[in-house]
Residue frames as a rotation matrix with the C-alpha (Angstrom) as fourth column:
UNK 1
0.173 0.714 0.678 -2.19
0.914 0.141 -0.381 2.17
-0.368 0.685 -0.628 8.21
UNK 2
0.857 0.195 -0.477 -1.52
0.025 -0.940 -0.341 5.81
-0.515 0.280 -0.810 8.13
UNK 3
-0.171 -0.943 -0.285 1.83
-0.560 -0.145 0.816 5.00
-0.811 0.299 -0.504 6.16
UNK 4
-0.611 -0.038 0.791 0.84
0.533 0.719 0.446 2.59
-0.585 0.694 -0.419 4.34
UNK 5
0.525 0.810 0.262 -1.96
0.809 -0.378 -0.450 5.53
-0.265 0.448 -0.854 3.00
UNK 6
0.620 -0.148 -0.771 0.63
-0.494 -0.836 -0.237 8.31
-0.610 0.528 -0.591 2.61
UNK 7
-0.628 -0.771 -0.101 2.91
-0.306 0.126 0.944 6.05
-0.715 0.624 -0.315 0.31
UNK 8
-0.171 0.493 0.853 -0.05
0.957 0.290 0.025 5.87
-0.235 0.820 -0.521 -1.80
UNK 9
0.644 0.655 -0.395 -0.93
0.644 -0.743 -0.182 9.25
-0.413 -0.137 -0.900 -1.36
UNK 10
0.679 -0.444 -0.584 2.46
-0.425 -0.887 0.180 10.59
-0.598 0.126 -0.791 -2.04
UNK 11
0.759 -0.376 -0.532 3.13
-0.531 0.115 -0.839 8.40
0.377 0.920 -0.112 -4.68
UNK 12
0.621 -0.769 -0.154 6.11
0.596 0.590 -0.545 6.22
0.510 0.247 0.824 -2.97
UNK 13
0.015 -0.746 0.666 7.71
0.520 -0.563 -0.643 9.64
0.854 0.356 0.379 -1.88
UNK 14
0.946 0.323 0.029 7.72
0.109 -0.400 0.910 9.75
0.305 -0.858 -0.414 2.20
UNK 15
0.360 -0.787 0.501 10.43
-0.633 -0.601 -0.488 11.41
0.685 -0.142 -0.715 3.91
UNK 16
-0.603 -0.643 -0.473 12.92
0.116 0.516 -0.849 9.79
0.790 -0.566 -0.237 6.70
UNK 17
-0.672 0.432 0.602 10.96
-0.699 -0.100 -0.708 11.48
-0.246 -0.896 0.369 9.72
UNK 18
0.278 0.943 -0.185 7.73
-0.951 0.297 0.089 8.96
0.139 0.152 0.979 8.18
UNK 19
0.338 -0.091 -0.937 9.63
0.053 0.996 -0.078 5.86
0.940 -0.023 0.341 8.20
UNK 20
-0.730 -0.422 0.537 11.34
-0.381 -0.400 -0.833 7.22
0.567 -0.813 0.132 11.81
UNK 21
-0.354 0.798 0.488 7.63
-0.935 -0.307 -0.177 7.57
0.008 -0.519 0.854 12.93
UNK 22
0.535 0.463 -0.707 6.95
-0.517 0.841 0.160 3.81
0.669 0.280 0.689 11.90
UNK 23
-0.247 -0.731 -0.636 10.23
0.323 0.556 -0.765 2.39
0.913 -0.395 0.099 13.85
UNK 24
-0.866 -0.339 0.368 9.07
-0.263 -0.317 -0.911 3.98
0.426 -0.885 0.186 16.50
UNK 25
0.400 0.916 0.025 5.47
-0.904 0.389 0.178 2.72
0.153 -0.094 0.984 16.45
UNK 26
-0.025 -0.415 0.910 8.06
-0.301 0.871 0.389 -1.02
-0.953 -0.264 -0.147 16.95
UNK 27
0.978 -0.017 0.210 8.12
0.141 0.791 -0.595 -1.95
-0.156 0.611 0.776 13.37
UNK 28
0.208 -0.954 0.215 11.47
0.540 0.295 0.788 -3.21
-0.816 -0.048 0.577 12.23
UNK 29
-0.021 0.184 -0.983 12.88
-0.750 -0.652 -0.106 -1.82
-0.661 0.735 0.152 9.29
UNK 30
-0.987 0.138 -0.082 12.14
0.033 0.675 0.737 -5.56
0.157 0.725 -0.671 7.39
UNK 31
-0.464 0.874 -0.145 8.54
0.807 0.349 -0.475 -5.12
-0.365 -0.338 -0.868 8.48
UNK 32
0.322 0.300 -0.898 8.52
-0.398 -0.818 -0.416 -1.53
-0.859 0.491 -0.144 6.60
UNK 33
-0.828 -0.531 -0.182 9.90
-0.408 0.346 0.845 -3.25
-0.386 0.774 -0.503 4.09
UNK 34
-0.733 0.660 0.166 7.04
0.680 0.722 0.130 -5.68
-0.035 0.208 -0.978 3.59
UNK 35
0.288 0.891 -0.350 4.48
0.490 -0.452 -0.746 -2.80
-0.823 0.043 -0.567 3.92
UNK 36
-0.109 -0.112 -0.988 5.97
-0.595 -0.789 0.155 -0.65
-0.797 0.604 0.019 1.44
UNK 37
-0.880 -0.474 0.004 6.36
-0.382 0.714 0.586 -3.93
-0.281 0.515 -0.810 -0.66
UNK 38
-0.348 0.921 -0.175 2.50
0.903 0.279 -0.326 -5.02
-0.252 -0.272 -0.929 0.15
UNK 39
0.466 0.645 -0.605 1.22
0.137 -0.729 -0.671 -1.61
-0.874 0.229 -0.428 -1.19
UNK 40
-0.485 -0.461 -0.743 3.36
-0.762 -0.194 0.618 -1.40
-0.429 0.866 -0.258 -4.24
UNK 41
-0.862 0.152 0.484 1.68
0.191 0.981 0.032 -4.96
-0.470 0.120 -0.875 -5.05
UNK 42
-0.049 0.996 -0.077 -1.80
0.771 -0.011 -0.637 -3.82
-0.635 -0.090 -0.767 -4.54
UNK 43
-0.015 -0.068 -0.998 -1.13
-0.382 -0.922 0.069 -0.87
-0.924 0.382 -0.013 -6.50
UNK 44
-0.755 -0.640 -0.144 0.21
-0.521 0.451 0.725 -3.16
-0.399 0.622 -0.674 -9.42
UNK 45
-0.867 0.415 0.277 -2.07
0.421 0.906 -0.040 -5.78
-0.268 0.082 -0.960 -9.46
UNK 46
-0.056 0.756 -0.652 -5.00
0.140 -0.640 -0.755 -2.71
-0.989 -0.133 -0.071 -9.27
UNK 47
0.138 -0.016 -0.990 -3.57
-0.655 -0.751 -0.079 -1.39
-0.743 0.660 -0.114 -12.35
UNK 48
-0.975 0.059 0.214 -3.18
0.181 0.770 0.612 -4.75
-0.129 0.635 -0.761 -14.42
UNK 49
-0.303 0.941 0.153 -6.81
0.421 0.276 -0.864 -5.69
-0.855 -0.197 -0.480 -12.96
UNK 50
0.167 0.517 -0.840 -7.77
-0.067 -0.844 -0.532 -2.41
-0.984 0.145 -0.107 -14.99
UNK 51
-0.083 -0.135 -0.987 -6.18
-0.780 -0.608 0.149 -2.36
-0.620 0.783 -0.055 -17.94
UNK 52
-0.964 -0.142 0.225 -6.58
-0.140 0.990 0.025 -6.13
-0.226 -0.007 -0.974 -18.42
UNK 53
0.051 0.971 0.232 -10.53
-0.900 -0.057 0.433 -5.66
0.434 -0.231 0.871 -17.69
UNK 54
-0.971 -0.238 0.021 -9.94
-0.207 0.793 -0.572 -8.57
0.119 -0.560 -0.820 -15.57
UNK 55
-0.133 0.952 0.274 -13.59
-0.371 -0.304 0.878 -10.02
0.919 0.016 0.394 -14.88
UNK 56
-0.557 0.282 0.781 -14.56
-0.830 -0.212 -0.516 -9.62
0.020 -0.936 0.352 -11.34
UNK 57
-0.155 0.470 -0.869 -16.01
-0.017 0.878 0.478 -13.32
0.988 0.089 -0.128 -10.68
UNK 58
-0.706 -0.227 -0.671 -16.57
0.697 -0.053 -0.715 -12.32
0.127 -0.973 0.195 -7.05
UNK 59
0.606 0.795 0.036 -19.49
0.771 -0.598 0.219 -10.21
0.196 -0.105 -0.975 -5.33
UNK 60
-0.236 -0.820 0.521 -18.32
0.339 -0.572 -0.747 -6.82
0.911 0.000 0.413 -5.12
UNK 61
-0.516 0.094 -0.852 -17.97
0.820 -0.232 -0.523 -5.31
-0.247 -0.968 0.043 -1.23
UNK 62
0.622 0.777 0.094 -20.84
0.780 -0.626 0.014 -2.82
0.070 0.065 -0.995 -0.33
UNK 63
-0.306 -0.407 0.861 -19.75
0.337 -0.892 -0.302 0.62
0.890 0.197 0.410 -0.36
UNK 64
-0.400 0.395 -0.827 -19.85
0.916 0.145 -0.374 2.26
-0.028 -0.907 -0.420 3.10
């Protein structure tokens, strides 16, 4: 999770030692693939949502 929050945080723009730090947590480097892929999505789809005004036909989630 904490990778998948600084390639949002830093824009896309993590260094070798961050993806290192992931392979060594046991993911593969197709399984960083799919996270970096899986947050670029959500990112996307966020920003359509928006500028679309998509309507929200769903309850929204409480705020914690």
């Amino acid at each position: 999770l904490s990778f998948a929050r600084k390639l949002v945080d830093q824009r896309g723009r993590v260094t070798d030692a961050d993806v290192d730090h992931v392979r060594r947590a046991g993911y593969s480097d197709g399984e960083i693939n799919e996270i970096v892929a899986n947050v670029a999505l959500s990112i996307f789809t966020n920003y359509f949502n928006h500028g679309a005004e998509t309507e929200i036909d769903f309850p929204t989630a409480p705020n914690p």
